[in-house]
BABAMI-253738 format. One record per residue: residue in one letter; x, y, z of N, C-alpha, C in turn. Coordinates in Angstrom, 3 decimals, padded with zeros to 6 digits, always signed. Layout:
N
r res->a n_east->X n_north->Y n_up->Z ca_east->X ca_north->Y ca_up->Z c_east->X c_north->Y c_up->Z
...
***
This chain:
134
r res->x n_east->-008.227 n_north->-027.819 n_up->+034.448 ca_east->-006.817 ca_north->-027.595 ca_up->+034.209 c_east->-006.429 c_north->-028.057 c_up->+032.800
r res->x n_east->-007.240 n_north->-029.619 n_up->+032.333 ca_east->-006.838 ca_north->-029.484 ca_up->+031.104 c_east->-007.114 c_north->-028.611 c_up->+030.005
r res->x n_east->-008.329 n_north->-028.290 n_up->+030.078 ca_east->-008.954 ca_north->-027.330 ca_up->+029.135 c_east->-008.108 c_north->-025.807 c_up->+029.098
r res->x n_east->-007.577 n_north->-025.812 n_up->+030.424 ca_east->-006.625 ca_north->-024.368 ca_up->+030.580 c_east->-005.617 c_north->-024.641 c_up->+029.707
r res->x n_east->-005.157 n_north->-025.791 n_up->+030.019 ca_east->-003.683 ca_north->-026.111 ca_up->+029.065 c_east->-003.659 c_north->-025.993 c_up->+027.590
r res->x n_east->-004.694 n_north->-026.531 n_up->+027.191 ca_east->-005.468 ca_north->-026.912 ca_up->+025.394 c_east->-005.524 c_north->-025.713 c_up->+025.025
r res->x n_east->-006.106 n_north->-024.794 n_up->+025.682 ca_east->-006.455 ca_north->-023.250 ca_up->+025.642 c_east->-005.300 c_north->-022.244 c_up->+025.086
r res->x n_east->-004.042 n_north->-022.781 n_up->+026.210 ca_east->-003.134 ca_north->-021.853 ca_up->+025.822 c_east->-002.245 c_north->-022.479 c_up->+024.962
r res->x n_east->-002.175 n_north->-023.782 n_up->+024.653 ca_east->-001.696 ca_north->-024.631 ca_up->+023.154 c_east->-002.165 c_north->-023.537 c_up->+022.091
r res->x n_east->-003.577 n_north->-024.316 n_up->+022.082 ca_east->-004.163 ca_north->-023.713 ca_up->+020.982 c_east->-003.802 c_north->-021.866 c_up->+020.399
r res->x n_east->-003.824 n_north->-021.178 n_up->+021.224 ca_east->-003.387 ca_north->-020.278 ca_up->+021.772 c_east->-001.852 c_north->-019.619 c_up->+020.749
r res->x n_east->-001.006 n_north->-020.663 n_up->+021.343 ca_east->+000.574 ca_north->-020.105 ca_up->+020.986 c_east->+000.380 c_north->-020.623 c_up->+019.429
r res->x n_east->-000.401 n_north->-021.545 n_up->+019.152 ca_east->-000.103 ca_north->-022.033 ca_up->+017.728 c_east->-000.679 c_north->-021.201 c_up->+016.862
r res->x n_east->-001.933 n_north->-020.362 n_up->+017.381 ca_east->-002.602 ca_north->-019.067 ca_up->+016.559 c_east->-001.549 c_north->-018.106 c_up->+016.587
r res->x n_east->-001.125 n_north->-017.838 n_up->+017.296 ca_east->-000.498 ca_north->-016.647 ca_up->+017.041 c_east->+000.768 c_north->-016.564 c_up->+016.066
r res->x n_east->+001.579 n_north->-018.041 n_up->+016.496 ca_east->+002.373 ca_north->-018.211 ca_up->+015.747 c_east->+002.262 c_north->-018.549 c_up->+014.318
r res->x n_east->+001.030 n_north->-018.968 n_up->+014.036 ca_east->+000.645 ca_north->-018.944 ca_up->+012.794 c_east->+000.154 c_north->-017.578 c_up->+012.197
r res->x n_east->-000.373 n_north->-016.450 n_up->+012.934 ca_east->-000.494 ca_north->-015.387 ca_up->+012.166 c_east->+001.287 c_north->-014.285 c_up->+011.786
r res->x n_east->+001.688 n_north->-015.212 n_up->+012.743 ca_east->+003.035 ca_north->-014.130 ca_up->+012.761 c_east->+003.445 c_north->-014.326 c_up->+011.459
r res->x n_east->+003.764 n_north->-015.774 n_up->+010.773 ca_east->+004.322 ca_north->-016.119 ca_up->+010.106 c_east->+003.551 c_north->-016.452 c_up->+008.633
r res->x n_east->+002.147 n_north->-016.166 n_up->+008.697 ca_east->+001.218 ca_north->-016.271 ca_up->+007.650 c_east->+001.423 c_north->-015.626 c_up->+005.979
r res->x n_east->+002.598 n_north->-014.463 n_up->+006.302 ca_east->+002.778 ca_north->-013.886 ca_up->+004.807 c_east->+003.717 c_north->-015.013 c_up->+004.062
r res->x n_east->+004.701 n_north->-015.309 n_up->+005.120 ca_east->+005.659 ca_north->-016.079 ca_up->+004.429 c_east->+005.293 c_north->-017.378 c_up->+004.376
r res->x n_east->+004.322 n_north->-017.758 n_up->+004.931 ca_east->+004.563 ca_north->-019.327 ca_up->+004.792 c_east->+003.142 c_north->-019.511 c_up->+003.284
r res->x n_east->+002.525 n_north->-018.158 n_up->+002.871 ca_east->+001.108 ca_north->-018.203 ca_up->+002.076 c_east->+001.896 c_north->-016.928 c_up->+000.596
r res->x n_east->+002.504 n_north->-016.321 n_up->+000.771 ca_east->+003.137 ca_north->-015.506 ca_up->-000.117 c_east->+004.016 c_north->-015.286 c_up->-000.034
r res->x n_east->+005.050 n_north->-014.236 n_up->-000.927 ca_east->+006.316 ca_north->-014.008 ca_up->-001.194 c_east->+006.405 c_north->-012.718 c_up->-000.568
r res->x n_east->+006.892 n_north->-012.324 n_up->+000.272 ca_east->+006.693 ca_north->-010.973 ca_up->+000.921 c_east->+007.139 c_north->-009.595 c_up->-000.060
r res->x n_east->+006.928 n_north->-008.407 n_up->-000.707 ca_east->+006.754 ca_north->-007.049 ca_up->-001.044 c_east->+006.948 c_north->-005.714 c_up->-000.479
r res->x n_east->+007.780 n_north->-005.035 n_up->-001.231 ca_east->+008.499 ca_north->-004.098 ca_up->-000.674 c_east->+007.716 c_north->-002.735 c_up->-001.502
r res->x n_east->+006.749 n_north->-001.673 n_up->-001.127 ca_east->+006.616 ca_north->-000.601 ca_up->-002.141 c_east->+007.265 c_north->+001.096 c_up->-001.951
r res->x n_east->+007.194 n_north->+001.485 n_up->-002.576 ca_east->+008.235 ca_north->+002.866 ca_up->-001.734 c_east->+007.511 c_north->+003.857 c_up->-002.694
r res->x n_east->+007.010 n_north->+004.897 n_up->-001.837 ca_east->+005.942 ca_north->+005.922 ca_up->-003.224 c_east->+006.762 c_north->+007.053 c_up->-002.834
r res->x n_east->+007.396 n_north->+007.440 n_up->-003.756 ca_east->+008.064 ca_north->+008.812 ca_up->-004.091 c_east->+007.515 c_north->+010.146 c_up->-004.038
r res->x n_east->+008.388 n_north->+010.871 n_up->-003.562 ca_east->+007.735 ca_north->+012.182 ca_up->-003.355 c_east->+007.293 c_north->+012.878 c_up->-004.360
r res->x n_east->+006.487 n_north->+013.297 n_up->-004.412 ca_east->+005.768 ca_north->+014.489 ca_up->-005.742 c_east->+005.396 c_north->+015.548 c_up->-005.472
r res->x n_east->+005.916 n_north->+016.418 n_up->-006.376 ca_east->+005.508 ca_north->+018.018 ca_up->-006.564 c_east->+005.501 c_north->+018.657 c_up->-007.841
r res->x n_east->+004.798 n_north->+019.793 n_up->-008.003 ca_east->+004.714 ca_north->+020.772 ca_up->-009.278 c_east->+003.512 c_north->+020.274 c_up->-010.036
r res->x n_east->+003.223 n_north->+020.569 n_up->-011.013 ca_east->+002.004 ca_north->+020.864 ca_up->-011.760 c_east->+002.017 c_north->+020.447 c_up->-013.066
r res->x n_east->+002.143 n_north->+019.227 n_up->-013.946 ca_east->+000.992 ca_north->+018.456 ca_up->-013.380 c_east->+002.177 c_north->+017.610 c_up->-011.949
r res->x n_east->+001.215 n_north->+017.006 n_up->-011.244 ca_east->+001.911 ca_north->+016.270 ca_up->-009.884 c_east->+001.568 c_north->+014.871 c_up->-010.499
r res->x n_east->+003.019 n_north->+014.255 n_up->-010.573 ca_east->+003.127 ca_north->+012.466 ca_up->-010.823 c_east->+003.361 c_north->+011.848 c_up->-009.867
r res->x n_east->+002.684 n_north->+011.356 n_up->-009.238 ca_east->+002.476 ca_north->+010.314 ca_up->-008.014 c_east->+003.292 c_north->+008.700 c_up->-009.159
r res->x n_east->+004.008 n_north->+008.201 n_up->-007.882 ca_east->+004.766 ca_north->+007.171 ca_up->-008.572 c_east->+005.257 c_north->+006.114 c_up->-007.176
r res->x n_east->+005.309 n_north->+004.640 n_up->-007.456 ca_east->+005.327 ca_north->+003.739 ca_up->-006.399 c_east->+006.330 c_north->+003.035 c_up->-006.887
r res->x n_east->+006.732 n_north->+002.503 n_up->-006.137 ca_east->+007.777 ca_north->+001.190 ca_up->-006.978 c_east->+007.511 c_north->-000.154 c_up->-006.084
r res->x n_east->+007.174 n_north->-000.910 n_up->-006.701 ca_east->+006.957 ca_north->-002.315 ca_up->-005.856 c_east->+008.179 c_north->-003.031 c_up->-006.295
r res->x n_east->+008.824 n_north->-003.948 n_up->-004.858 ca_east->+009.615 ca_north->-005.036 ca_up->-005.395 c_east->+009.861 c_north->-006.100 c_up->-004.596
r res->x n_east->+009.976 n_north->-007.030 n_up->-004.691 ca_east->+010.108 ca_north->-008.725 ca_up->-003.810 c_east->+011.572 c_north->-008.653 c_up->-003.993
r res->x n_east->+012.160 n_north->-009.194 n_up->-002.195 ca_east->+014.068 ca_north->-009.227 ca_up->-002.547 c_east->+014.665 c_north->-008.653 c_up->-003.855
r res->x n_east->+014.078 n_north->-007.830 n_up->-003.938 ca_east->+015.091 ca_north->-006.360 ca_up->-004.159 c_east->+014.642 c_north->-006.079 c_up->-005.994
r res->x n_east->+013.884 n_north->-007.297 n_up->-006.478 ca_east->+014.042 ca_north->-007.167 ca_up->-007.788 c_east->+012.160 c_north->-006.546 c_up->-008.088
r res->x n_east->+012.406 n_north->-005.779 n_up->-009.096 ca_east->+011.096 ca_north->-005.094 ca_up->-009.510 c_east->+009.976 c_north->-006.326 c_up->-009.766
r res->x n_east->+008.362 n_north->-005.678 n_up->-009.695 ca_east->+007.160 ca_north->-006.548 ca_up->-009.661 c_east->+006.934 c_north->-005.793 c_up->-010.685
r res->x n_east->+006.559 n_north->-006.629 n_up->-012.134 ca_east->+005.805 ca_north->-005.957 ca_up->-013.016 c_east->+004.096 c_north->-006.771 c_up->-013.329
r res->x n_east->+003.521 n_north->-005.521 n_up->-013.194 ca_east->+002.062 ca_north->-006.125 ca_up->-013.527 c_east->+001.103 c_north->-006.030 c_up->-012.380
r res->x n_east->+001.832 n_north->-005.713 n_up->-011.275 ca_east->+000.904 ca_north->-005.530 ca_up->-010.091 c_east->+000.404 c_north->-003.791 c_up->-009.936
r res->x n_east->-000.864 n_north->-004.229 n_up->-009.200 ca_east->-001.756 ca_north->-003.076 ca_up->-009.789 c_east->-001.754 c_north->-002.178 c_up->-008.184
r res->x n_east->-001.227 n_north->-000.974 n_up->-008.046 ca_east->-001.341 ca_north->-000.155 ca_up->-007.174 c_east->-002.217 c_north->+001.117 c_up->-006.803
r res->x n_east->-002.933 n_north->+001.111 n_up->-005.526 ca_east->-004.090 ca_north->+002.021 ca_up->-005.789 c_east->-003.139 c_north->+003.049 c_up->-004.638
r res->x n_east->-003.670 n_north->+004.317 n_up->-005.516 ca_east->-003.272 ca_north->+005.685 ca_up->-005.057 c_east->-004.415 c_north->+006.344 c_up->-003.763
r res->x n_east->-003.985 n_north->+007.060 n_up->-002.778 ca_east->-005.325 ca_north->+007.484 ca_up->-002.069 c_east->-004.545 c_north->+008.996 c_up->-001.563
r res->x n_east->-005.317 n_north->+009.945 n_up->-001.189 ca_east->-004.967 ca_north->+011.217 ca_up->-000.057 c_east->-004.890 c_north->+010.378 c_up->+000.668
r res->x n_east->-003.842 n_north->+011.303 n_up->+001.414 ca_east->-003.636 ca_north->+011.353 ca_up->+002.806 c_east->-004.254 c_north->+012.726 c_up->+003.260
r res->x n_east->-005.342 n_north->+012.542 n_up->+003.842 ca_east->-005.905 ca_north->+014.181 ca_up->+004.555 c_east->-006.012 c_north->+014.245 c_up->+006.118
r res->x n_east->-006.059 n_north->+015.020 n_up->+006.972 ca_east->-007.072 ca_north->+015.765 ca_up->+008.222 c_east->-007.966 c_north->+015.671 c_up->+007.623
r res->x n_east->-009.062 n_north->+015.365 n_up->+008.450 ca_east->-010.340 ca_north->+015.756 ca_up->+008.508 c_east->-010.526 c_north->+016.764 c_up->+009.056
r res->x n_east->-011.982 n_north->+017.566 n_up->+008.696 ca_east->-012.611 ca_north->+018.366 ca_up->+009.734 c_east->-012.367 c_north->+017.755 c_up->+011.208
r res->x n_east->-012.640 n_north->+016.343 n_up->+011.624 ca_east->-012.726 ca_north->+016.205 ca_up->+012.882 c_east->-011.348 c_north->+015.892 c_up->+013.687
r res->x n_east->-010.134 n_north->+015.737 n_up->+012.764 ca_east->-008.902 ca_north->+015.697 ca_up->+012.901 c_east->-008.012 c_north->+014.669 c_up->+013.045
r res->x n_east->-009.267 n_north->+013.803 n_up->+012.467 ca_east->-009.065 ca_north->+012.484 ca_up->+011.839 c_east->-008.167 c_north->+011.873 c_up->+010.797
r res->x n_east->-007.343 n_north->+011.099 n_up->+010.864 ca_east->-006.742 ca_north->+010.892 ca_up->+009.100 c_east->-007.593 c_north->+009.889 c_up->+008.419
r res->x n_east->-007.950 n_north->+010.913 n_up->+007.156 ca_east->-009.137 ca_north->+010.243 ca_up->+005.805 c_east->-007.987 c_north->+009.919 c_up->+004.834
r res->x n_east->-008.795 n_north->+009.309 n_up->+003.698 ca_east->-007.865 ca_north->+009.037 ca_up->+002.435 c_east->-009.090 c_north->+008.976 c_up->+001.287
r res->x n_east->-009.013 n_north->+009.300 n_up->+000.374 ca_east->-009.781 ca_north->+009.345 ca_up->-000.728 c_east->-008.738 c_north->+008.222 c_up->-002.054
r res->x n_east->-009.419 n_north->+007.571 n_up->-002.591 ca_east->-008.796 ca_north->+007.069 ca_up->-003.855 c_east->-008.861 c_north->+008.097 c_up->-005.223
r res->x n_east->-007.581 n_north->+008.337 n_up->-005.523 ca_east->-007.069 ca_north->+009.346 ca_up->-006.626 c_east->-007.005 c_north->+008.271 c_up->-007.726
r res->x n_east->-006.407 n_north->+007.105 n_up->-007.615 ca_east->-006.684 ca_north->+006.613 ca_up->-008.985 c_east->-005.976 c_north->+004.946 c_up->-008.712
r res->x n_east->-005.953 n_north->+004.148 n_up->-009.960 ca_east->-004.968 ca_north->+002.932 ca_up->-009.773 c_east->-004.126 c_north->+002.796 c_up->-011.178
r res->x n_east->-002.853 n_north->+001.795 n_up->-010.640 ca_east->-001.741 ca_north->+001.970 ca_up->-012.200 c_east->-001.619 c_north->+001.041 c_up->-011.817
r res->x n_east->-000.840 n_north->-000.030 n_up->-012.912 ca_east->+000.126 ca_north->-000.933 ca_up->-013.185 c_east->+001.554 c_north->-000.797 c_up->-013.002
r res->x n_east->+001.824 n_north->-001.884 n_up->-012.299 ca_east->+003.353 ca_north->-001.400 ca_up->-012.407 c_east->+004.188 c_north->-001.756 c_up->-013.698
r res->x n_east->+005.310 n_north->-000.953 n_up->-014.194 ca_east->+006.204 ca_north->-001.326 ca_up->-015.621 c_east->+006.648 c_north->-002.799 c_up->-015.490
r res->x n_east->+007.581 n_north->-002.755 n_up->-016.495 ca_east->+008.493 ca_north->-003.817 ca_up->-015.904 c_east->+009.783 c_north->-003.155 c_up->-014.736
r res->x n_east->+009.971 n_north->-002.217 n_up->-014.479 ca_east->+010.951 ca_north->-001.454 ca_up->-013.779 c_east->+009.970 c_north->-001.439 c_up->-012.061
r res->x n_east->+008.794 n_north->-002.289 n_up->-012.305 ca_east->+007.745 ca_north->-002.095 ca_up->-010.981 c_east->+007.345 c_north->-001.238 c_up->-010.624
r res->x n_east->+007.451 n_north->+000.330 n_up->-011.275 ca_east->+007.163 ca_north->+001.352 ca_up->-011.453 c_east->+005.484 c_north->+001.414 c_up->-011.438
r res->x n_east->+004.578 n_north->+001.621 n_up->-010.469 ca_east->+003.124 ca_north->+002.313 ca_up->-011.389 c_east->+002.989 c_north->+003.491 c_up->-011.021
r res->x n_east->+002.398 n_north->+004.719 n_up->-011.861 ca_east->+002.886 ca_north->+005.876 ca_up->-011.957 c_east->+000.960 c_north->+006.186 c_up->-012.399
r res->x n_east->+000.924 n_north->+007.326 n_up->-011.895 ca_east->-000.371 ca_north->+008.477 ca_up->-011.815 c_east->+000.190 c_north->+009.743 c_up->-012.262
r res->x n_east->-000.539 n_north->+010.591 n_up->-013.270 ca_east->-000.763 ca_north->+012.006 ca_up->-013.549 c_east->-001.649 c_north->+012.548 c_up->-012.977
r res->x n_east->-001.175 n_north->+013.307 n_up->-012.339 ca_east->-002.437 ca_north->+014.607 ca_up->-011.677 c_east->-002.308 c_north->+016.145 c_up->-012.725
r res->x n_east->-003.102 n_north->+016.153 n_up->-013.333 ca_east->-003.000 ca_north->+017.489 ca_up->-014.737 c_east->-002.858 c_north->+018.677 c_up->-013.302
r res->x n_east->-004.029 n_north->+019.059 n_up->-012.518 ca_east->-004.188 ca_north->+019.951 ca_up->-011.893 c_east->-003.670 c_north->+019.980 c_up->-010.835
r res->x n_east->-002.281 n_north->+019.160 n_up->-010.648 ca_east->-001.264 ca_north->+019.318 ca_up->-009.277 c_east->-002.238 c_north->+018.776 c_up->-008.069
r res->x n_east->-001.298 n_north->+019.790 n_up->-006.623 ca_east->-001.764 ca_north->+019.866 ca_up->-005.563 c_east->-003.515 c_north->+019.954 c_up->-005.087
r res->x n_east->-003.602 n_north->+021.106 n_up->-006.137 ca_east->-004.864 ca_north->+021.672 ca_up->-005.793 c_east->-005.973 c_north->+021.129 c_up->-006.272
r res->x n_east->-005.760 n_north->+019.971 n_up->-007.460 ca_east->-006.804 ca_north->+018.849 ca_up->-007.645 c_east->-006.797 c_north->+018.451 c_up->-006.468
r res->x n_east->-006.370 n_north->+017.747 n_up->-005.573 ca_east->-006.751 ca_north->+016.488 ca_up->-004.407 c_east->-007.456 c_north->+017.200 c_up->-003.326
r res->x n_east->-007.512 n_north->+018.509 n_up->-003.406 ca_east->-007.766 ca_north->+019.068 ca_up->-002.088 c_east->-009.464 c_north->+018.898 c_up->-002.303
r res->x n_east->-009.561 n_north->+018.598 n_up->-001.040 ca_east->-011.438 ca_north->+018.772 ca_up->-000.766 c_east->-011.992 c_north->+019.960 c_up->+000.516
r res->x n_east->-012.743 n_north->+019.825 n_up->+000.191 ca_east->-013.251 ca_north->+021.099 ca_up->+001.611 c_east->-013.489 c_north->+020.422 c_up->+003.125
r res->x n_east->-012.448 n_north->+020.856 n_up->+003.635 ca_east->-013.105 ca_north->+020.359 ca_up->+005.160 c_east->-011.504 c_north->+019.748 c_up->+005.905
r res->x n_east->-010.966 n_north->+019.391 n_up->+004.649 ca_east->-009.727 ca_north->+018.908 ca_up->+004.669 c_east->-008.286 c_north->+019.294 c_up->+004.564
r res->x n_east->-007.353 n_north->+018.622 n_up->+004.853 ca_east->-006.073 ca_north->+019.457 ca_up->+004.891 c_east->-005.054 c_north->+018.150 c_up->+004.306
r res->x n_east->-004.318 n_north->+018.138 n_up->+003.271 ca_east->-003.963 ca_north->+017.166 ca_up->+002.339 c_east->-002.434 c_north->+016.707 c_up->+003.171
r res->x n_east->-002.042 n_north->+015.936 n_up->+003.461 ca_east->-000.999 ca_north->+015.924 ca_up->+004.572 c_east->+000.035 c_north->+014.570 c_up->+003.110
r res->x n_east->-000.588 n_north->+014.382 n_up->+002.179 ca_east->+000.941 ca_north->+013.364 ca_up->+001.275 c_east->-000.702 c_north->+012.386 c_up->+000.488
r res->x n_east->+000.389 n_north->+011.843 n_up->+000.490 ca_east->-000.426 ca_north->+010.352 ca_up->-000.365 c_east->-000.002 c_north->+008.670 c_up->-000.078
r res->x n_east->-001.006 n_north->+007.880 n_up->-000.165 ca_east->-000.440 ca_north->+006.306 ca_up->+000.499 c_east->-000.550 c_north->+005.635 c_up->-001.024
r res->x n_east->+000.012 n_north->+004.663 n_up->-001.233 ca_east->-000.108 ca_north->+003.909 ca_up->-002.265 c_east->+000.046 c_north->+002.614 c_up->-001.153
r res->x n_east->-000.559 n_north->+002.035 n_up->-002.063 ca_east->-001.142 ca_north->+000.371 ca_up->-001.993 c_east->-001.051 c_north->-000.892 c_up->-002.774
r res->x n_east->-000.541 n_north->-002.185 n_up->-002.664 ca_east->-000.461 ca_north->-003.091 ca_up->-003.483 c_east->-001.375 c_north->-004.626 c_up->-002.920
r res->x n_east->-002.297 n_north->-004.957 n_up->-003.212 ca_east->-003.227 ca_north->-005.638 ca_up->-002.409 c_east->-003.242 c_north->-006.651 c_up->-003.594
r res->x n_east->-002.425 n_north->-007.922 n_up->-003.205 ca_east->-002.354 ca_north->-008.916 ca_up->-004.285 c_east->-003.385 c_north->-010.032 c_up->-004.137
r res->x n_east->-004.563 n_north->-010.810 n_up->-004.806 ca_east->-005.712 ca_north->-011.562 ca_up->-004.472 c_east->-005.133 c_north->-012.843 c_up->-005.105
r res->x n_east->-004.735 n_north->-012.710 n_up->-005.995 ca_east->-004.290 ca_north->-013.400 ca_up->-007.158 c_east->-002.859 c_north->-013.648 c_up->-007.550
r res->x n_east->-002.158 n_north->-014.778 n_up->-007.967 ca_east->-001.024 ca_north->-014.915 ca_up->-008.496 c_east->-000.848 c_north->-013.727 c_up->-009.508
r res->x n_east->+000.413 n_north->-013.661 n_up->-009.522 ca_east->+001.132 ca_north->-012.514 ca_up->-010.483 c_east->+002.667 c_north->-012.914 c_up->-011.001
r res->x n_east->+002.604 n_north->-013.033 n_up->-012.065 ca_east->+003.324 ca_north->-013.903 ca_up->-012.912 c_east->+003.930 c_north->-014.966 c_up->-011.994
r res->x n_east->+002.877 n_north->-015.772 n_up->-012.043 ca_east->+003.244 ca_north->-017.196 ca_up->-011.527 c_east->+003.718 c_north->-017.022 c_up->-010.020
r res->x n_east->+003.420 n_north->-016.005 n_up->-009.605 ca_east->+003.986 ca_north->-016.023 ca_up->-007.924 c_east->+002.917 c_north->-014.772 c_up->-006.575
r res->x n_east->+002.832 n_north->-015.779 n_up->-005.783 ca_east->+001.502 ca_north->-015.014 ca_up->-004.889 c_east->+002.315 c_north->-014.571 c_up->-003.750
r res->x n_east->+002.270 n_north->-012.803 n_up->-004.338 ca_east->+002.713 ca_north->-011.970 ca_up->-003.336 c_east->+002.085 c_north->-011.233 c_up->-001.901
r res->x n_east->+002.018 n_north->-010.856 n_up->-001.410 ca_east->+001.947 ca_north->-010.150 ca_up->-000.368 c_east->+001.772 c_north->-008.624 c_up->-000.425
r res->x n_east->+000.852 n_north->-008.280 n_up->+001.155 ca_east->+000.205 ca_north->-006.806 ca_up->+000.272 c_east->+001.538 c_north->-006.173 c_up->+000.599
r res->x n_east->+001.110 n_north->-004.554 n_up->+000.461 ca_east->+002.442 ca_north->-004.059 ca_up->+001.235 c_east->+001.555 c_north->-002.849 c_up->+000.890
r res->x n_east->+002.221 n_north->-001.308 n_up->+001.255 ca_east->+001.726 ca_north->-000.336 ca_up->+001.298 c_east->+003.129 c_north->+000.791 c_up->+001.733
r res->x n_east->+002.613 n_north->+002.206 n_up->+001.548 ca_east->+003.496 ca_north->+003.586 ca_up->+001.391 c_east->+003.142 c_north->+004.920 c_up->+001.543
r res->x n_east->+003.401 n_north->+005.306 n_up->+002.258 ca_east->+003.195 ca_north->+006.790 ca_up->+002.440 c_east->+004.172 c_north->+007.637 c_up->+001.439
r res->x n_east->+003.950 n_north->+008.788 n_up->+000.958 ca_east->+004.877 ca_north->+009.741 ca_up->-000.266 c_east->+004.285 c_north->+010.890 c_up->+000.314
r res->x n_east->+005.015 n_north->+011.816 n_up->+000.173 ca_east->+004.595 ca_north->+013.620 ca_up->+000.547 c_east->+004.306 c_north->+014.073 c_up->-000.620
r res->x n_east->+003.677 n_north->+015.176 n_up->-000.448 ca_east->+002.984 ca_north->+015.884 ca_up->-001.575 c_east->+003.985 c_north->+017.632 c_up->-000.945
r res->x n_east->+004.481 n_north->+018.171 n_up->-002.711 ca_east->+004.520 ca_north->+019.864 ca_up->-001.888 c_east->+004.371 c_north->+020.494 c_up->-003.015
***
C-alpha cells in the first residue's frame, strides 16, 4: 500500500511537472506562417513572445504533403532568420511546382522554431505553424 501511494505521488508530480515545463525552463513563443501564392512563392513566418517580435531566431520551412500511402510527409524546403520585425522569410523562384515530388500531393507548408540555445539573452520555447500554399 505504501509503495501504491509513493507511486501515485511520484506520479502527479511528473505530470505536473511536464505540464508546466515550458514555462517554468523557457519563455513561451507564438509563430504564425502566412499564406503563400504565385510565382516566385514567399513562404514567410513570424515568431513572437507576448506579443512582441523574436529577432534572430532561426525557422525551418518543410511541405506539407500526402503520401502515396496517405500519410502526411514533410520535406525541408529551406531555413531563415527572423528580422527584427520576427519575420523569417523563404523564396521559392519556381512557385508551387518546385515543392511538388512524385508520389505526392502538396497540401500547405509547416514552419518551425526549435530554440536549443539562448537568443538574445532569453531561452525560448519551440513553437510551430501550418500556412497554405495556392
Amino acid at each position: 500500500m505504501l509503495i501504491r501511494n509513493l507511486l501515485l505521488v511520484l506520479l502527479a508530480v511528473a505530470a505536473s511537472t511536464a505540464v508546466t515545463a515550458c514555462s517554468a525552463f523557457c519563455t513561451s513563443t507564438s509563430l504564425e506562417a502566412r499564406p503563400a501564392s504565385g510565382t516566385p512563392l514567399t513562404l514567410e513566418a513570424v515568431l513572437t513572445s507576448d506579443g512582441s517580435p523574436v529577432s534572430g531566431g532561426r525557422v525551418a520551412f518543410y511541405t506539407r504533403a500526402t503520401g502515396p500511402n496517405g500519410g502526411e510527409e514533410g520535406r525541408l524546403i529551406a531555413q531563415a532568420t527572423t528580422d527584427s520585425s520576427g519575420v523569417a522569410r523563404h523564396v521559392v523562384q519556381g512557385g508551387r511546382a518546385a515543392l511538388d515530388y512524385p508520389g505526392a500531393t502538396l497540401n500547405g507548408y509547416k514552419a518551425t522554431f526549435d530554440n536549443l540555445d539562448k537568443l538574445n539573452g532569453v531561452r525560448y520555447c519551440s513553437s510551430a505553424a501550418e500556412g497554405s500554399i495556392s
